[in-house]
C-alpha positions in Angstrom: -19.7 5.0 -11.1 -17.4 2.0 -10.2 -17.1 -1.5 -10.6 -16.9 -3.8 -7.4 -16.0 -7.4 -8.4 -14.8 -10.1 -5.6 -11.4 -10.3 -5.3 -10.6 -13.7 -7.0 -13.4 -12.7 -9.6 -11.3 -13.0 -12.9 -11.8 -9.5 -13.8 -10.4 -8.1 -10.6 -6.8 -8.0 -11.6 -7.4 -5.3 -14.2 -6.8 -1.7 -14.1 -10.4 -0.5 -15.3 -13.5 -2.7 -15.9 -15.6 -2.0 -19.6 -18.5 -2.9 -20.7 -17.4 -6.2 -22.4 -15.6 -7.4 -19.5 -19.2 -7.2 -18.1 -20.6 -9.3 -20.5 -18.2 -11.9 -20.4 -18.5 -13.0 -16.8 -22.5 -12.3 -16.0 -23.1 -8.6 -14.0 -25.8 -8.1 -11.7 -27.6 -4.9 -13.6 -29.3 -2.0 -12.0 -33.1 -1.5 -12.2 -34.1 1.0 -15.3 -36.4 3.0 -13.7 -33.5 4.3 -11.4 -31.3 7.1 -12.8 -28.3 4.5 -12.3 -29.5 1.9 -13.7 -30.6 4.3 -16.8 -26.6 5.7 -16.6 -25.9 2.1 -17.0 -27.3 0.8 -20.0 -26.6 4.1 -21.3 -23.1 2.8 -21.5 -24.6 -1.0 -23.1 -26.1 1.1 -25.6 -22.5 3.0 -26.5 -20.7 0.5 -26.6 -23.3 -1.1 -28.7 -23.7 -3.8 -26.3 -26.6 -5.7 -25.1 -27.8 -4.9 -21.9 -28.2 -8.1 -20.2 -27.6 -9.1 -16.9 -27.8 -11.9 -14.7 -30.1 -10.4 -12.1 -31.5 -6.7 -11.7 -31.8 -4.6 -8.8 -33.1 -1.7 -7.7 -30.5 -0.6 -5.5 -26.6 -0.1 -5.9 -26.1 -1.2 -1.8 -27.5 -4.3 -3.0 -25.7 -5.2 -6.0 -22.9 -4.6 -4.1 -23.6 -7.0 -1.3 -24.6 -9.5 -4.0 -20.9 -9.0 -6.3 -19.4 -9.5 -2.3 -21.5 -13.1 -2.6 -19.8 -14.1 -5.6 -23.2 -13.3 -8.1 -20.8 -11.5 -10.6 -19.5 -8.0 -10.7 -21.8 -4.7 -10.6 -21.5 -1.1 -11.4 -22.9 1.0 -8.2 -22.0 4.6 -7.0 -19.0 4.4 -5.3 -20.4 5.6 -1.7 -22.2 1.7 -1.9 -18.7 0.5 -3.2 -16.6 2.0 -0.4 -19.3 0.7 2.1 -18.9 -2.9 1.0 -14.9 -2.8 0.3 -14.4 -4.9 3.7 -16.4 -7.8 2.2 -13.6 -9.1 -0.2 -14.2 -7.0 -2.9 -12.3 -5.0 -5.2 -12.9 -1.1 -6.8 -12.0 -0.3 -10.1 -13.0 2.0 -12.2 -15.5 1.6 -14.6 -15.5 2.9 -18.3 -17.2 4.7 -20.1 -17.3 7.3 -16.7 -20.6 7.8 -15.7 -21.1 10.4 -13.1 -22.9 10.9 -10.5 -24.1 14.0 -8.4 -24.6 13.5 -4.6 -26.1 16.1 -2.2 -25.4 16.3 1.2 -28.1 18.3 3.2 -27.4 18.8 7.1 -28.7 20.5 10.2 -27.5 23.9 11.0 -25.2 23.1 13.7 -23.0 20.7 11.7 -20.0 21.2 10.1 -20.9 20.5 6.4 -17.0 20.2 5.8 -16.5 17.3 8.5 -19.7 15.2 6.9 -18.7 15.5 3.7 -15.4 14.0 4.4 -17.0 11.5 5.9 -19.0 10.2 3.1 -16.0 10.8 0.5 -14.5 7.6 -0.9 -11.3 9.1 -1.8 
């Protein structure tokens, strides 16, 4: 997972986002009955942090459009992140890593190698 914070969000100059730069500006949080949002506090809970955010939601494509309105910064899946990158916002990565496994299924005619590129942030 990354971290997408607005451009002149404080945070955005560093080189990796943690859990207490989180807490020090507001986050919007992911909802805990999605895996993400579970991978999320996960990381509260290792850091020994409390997991409170400004506002939950249930969906990382959200939380992105809401750090792009200024809300605070949010941890989403960085196919949501890349999606939202136009809107003044800035990737980073977020630490502790928390992966994430993504499964692309297509018909038989296409070229799984050309789709996948596609979707890939990097």
């Amino acid at each position: 997972m990354v971290a997408v914070v607005p451009k002149d969000h404080p945070i955005a100059e560093r080189r990796e986002i943690a859990v207490t730069d989180l807490l020090a500006r507001g986050f919007i949080g992911l909802e805990a009955e999605s895996r993400m949002g579970q991978m999320l506090r996960d990381a509260f809970e290792r850091d020994g942090a409390a997991y409170d955010p400004r506002v939950e939601v249930r969906y990382c494509a959200t939380a992105a459009v809401l750090a792009s309105a200024g809300v605070g910064a949010a941890v989403v899946d960085p196919y949501s992140a890349a999606y939202q990158l136009n809107d003044g916002l800035v990737q980073l990565p977020f630490q502790p890593p928390c992966e994430i496994t993504a499964v692309l299924i297509t018909r038989k005619a296409c070229r799984a190698r050309d789709c996948f590129t596609a979707l890939s942030p990097n």
